[in-house]
C-alpha positions as CSV (number, residue, x, y, z in Angstrom):
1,X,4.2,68.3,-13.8
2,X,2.4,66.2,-16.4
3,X,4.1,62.3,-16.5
4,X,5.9,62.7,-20.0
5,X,7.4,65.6,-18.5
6,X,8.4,63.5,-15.6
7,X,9.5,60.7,-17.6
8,X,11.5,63.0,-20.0
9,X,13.4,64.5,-16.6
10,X,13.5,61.2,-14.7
11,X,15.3,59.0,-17.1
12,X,18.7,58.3,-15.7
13,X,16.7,57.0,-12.3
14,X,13.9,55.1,-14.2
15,X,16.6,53.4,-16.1
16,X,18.9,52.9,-13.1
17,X,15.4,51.0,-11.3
18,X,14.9,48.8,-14.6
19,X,18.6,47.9,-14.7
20,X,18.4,46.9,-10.4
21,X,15.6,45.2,-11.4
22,X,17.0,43.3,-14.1
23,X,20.0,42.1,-12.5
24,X,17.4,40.6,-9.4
25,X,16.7,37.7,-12.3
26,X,19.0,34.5,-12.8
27,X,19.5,35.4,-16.3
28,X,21.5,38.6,-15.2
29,X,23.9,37.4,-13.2
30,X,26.8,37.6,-15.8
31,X,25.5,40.4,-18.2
32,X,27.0,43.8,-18.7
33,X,25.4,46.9,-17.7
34,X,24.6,48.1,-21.7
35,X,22.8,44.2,-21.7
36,X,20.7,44.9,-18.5
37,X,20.0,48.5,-20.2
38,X,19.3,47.1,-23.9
39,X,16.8,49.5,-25.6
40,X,15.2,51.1,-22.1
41,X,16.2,54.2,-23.3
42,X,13.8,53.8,-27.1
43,X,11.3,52.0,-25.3
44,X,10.9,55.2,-23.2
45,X,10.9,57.5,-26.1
46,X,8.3,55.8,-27.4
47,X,6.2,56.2,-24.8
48,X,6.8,59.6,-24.0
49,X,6.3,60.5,-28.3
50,X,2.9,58.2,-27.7
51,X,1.7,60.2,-24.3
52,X,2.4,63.3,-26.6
53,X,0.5,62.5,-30.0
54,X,-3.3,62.9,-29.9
55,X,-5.0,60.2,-30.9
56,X,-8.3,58.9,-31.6
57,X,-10.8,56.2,-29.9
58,X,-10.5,54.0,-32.7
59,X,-6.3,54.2,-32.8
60,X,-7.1,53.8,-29.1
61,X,-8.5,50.4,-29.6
62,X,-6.3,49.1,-32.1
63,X,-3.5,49.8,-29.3
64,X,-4.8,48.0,-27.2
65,X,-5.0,45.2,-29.7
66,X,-1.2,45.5,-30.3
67,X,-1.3,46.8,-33.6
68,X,1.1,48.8,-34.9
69,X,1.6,52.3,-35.9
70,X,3.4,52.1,-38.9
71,X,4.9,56.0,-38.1
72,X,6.4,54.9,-35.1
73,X,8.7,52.3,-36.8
74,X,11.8,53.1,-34.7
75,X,10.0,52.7,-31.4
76,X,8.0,49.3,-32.5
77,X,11.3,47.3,-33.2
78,X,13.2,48.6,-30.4
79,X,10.1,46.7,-28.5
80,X,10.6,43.7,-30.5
81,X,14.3,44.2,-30.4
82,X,14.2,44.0,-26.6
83,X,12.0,40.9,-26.9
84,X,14.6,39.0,-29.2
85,X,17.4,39.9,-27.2
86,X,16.2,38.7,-23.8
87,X,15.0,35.4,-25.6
88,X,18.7,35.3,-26.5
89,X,20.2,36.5,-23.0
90,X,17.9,33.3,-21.5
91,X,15.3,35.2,-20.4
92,X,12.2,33.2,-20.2
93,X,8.6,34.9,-20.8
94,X,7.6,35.6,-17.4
95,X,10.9,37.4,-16.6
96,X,10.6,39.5,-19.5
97,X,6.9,40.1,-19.0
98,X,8.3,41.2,-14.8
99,X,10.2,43.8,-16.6
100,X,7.1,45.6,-17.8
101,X,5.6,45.2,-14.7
102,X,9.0,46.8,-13.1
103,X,8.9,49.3,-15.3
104,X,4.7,50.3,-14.9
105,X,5.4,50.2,-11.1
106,X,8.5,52.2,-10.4
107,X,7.6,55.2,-12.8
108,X,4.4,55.6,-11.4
109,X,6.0,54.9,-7.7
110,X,8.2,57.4,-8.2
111,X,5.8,60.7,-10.4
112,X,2.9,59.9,-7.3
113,X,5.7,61.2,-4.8
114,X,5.8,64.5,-6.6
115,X,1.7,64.5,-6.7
116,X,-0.1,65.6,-3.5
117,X,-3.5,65.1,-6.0
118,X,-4.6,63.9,-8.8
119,X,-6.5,66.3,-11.7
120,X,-8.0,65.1,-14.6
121,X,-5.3,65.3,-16.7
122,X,-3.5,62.9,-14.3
123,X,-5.9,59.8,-14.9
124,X,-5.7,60.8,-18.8
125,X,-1.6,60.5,-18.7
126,X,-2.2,57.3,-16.5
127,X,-4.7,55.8,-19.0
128,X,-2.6,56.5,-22.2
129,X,0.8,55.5,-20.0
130,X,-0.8,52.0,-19.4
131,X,-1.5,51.9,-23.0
132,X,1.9,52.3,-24.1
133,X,3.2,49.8,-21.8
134,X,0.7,47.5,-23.0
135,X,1.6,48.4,-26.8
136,X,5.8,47.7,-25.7
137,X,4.5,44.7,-23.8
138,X,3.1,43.3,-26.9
139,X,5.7,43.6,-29.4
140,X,8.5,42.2,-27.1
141,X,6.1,38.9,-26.1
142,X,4.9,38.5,-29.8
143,X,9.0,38.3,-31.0
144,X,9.8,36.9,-28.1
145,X,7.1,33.7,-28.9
146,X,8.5,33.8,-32.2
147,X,11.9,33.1,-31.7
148,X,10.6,30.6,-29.0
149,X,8.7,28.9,-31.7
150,X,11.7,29.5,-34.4
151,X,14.1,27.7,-31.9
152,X,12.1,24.8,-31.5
153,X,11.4,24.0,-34.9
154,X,14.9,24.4,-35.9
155,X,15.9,21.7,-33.2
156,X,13.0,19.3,-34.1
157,X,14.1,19.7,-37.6
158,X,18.0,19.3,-37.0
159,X,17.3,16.1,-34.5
160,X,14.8,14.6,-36.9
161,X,17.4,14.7,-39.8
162,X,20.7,14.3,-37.6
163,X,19.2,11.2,-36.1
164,X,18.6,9.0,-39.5
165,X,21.9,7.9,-40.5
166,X,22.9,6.6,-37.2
167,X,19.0,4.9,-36.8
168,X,19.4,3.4,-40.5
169,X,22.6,1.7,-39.4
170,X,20.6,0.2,-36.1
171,X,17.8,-0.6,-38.4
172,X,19.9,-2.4,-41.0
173,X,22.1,-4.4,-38.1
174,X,18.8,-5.6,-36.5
175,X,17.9,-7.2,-40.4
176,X,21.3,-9.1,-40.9
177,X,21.6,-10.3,-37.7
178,X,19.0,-13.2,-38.0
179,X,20.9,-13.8,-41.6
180,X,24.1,-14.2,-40.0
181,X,23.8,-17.8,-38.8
182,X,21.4,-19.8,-36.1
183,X,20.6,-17.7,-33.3
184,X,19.8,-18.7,-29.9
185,X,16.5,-17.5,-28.6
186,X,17.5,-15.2,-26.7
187,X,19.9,-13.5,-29.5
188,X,16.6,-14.1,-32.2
189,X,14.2,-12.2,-29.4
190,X,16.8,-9.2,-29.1
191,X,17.2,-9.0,-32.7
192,X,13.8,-8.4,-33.0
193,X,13.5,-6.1,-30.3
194,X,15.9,-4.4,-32.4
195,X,14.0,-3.9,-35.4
196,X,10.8,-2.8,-33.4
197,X,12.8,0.1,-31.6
198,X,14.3,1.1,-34.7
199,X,11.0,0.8,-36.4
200,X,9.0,3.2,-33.4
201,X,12.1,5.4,-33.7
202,X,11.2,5.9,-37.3
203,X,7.8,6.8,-36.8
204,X,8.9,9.2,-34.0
205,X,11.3,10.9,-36.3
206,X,9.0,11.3,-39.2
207,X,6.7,13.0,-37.0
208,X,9.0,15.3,-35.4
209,X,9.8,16.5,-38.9
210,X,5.9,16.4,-40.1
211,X,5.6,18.4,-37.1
212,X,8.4,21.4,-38.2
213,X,6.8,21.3,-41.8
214,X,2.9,21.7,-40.5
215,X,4.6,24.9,-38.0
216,X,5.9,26.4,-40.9
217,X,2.5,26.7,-42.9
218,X,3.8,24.0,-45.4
219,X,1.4,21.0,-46.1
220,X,3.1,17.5,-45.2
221,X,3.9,15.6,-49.0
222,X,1.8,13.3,-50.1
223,X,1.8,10.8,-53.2
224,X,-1.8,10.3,-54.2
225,X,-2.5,7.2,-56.0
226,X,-5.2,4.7,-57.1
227,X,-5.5,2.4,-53.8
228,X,-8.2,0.7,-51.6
229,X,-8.9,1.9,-48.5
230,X,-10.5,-1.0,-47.5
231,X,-7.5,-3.0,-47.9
232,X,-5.3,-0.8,-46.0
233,X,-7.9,-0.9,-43.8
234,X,-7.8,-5.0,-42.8
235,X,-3.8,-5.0,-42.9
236,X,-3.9,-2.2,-40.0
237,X,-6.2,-3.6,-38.2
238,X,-4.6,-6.6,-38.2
239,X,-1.6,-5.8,-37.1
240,X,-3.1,-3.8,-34.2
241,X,-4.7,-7.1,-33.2
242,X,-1.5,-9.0,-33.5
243,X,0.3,-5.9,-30.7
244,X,-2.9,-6.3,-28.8
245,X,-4.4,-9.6,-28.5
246,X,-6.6,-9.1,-25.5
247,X,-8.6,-6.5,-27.9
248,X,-11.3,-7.1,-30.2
249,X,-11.3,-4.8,-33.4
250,X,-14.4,-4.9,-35.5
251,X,-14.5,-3.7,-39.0
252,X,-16.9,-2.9,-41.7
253,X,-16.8,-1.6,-45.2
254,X,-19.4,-0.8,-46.9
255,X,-19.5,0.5,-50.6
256,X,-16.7,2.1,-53.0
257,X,-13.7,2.9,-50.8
258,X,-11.3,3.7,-53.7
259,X,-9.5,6.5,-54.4
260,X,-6.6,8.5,-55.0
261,X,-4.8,8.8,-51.7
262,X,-1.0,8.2,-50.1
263,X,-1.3,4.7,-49.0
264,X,1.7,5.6,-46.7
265,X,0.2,8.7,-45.2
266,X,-3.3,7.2,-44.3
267,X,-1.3,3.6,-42.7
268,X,0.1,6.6,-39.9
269,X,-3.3,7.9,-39.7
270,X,-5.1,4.4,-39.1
271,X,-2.1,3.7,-37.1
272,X,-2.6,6.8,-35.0
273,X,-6.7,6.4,-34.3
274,X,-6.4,2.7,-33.8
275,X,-3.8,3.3,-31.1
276,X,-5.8,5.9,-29.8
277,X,-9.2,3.5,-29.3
278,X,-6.7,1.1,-27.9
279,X,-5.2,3.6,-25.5
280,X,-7.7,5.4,-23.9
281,X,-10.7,3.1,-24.5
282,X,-12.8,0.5,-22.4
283,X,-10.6,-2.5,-22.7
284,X,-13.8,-4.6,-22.0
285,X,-15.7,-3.3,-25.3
286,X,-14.5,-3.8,-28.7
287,X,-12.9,-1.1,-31.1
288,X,-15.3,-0.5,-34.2
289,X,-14.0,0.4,-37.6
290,X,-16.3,1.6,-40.1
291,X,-15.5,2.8,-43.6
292,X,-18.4,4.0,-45.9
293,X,-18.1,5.1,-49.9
294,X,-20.4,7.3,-51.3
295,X,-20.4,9.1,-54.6
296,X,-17.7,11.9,-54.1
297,X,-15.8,10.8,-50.9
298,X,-15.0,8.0,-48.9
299,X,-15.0,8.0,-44.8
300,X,-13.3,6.4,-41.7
301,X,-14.7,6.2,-38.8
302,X,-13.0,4.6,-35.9
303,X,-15.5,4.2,-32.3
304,X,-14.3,2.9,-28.7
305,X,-16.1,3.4,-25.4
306,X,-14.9,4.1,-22.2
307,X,-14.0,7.3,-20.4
308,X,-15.1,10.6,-23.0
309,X,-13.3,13.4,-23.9
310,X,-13.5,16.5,-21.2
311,X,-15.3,19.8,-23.0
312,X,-12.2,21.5,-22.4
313,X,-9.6,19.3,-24.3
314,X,-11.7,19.5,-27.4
315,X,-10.5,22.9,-28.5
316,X,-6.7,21.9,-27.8
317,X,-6.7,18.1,-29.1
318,X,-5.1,18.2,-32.1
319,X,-2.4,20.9,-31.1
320,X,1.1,19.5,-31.1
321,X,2.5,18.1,-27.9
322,X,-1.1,17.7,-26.8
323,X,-1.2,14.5,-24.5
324,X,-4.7,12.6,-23.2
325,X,-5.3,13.0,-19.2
326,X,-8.0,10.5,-19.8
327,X,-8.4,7.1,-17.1
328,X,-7.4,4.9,-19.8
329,X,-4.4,6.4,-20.6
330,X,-2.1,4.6,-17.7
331,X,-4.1,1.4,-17.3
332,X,-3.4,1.0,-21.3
333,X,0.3,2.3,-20.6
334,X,0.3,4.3,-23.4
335,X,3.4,6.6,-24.1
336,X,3.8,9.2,-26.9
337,X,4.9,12.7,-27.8
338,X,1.4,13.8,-28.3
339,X,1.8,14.4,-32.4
340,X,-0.3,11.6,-33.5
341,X,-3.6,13.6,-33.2
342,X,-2.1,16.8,-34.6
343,X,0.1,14.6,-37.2
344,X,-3.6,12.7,-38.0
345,X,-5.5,16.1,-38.9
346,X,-1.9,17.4,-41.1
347,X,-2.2,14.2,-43.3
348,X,-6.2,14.6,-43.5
349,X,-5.8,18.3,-44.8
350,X,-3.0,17.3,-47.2
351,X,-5.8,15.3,-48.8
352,X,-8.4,18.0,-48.6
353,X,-10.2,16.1,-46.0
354,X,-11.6,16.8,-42.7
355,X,-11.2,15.3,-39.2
356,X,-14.3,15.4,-36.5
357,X,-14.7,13.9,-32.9
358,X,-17.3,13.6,-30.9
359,X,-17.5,12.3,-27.7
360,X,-20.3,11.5,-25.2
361,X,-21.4,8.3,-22.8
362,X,-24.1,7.2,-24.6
363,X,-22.2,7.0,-28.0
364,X,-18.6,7.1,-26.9
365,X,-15.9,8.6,-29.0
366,X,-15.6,8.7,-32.2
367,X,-13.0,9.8,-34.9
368,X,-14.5,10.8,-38.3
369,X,-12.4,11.4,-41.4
370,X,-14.1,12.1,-44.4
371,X,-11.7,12.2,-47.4
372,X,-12.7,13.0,-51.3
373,X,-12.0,10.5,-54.0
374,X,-9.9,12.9,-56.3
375,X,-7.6,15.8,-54.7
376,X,-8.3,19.6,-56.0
377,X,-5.6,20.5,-58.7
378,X,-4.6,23.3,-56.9
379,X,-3.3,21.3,-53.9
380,X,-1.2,19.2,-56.0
């Protein structure tokens, strides 16, 4: 008996494994028997209508790339289907992805007890079984991921906007309370610890919501107008010095550094690199700031030595939630969400820039933005 065949007679005890199966994971415990089934039953449809239709080496590939075939519509979204659902049910990915595996393993567990030997049609039906799984598999993860990733931006964008109002009215008590009268010391120091929270919180909240904007493929705002980055420049670095007066900053400008730009934007991206020198760098050797101008653009580079940057955190450092593991990064007590890097590179793209690092122990690491004078019409 050839496996569709099989599968085709076997499908109340295939389905009767996946649903024991099913139930064996937390998620389970207080779903119905039609939610432990869900779409079983399409899913093997599809594979048996798959095992049946010829197809080619090149459709073999593709299939193994999870791309879809757009005549086998029904079966595709009751894969995807499947995916959404258990995302919904609680399910997390390696639970779903254990259903597969169920699945692979008990209908090939139970056709082999019906096969004393194998024939070369067997390894064939194998072969093409595997790659419908695999095909299933893909479309279930791929929703799956993407109501992960819808979920998550939906709360960071919910959070970012729910928690304003109540941080404004923190913000604005911490400014009247020094206008209220004479304060005792102690009142005038927690007043301003006031401000500075509410202030950090800001920051956080802006990037949270920079963060849901970059996910969905919008480019963060910016206002570009006729400033000096130079200028912005010295009033960052000065107030870095003033947080951290055990550090040394050095800064040089050298040339034309105007241009059209969001003063606003580039402060968060100055603000991000200099706390990122200060962070993870040698606290013994100063932080160097250099800014160049040339004909068409104008760039930032910001330099600190100290431990470099492993090979593999490069590809992954300006992904969101990305935090440093370098030495620094406890002795400096640094704490973030891990935006600022990916927030940095968002801002630089709005201005048709481009971010670079490098990092090695002769030169340490290095943070190059390079950023043209004038913005392209078509990214206004």
């Amino acid at each position: 008996m050839r496996l569709v065949e099989f599968i085709r007679q076997n499908r109340d005890p295939i389905i009767a494994e996946w649903e024991s199966f099913a139930t064996t994971l937390s998620p389970a415990a207080n779903m119905t028997r039609m939610q432990l089934r869900d779409h079983i039953d399409e899913i093997l449809s599809f594979i048996c209508d798959d095992l049946e239709t010829a197809q080619t080496k090149t459709e073999q590939v593709e299939k193994s790339h999870g791309k879809r075939d757009s005549g086998q519509g029904y079966a595709d979204t009751a894969a995807e289907a499947h995916g959404e659902l258990r995302h919904g049910d609680g399910f997390d990915i390696v639970q779903m992805v254990s259903e597969y595996r169920a699945l692979r393993g008990s209908i090939v567990k139970l056709w082999m007890r019906r096969r004393r030997t194998l024939e070369d049609t067997d390894i064939e039906d194998l072969t093409r079984f595997n790659e419908s799984i695999d095909q299933a598999l893909a479309e279930s993860v791929v929703k799956f991921s993407a109501k992960v990733d819808y979920s998550r931006d939906l709360i960071l964008g919910v959070l970012g906007h729910d928690l304003r109002s109540p941080l404004g009215a923190i913000s604005m008590a911490g400014q009247l309370l020094p206008r209220l009268g004479a304060l005792t010391d102690k009142q005038a120091t927690l007043a301003a610890q006031v401000g500075t929270c509410s202030d950090r919180m800001t920051r956080i909240i802006t990037d949270l919501l920079d963060l849901a904007r970059a996910r969905h493929g919008t480019r963060l705002p910016v206002s570009a107008l006729a400033m000096d980055l130079g200028q912005l420049a010295q009033q960052m670095v000065a107030e870095t010095k003033s947080q951290h007066a055990d550090r040394d900053i050095d800064l040089t400008i050298k040339g034309d550094v105007t241009g059209a730009w969001d003063n606003t934007r580039l402060s968060q991206v100055l603000s991000n690199l200099l706390g990122n020198a200060i962070q993870y760098g040698d606290a013994t050797a100063p932080v160097t700031v250099t800014i160049l101008g040339t004909a068409d653009d104008v760039s930032l580079t910001v330099l600190n030595q100290g431990p470099i940057i492993p090979e593999a955190q490069m590809a992954s450092l300006f992904h969101s939630f990305t935090r440093g593991a370098e030495p620094g990064a406890q002795r400096n007590g640094g704490s973030n969400l891990g935006l600022g890097l990916f927030i940095t590179r968002e801002i630089v793209k709005s201005h048709d820039g481009k971010i670079e690092v490098s990092s090695n122990k002769r030169d340490g690491t290095s943070f190059r933005i390079t950023l043209p004078r004038r913005r392209t019409a078509a990214a206004d």
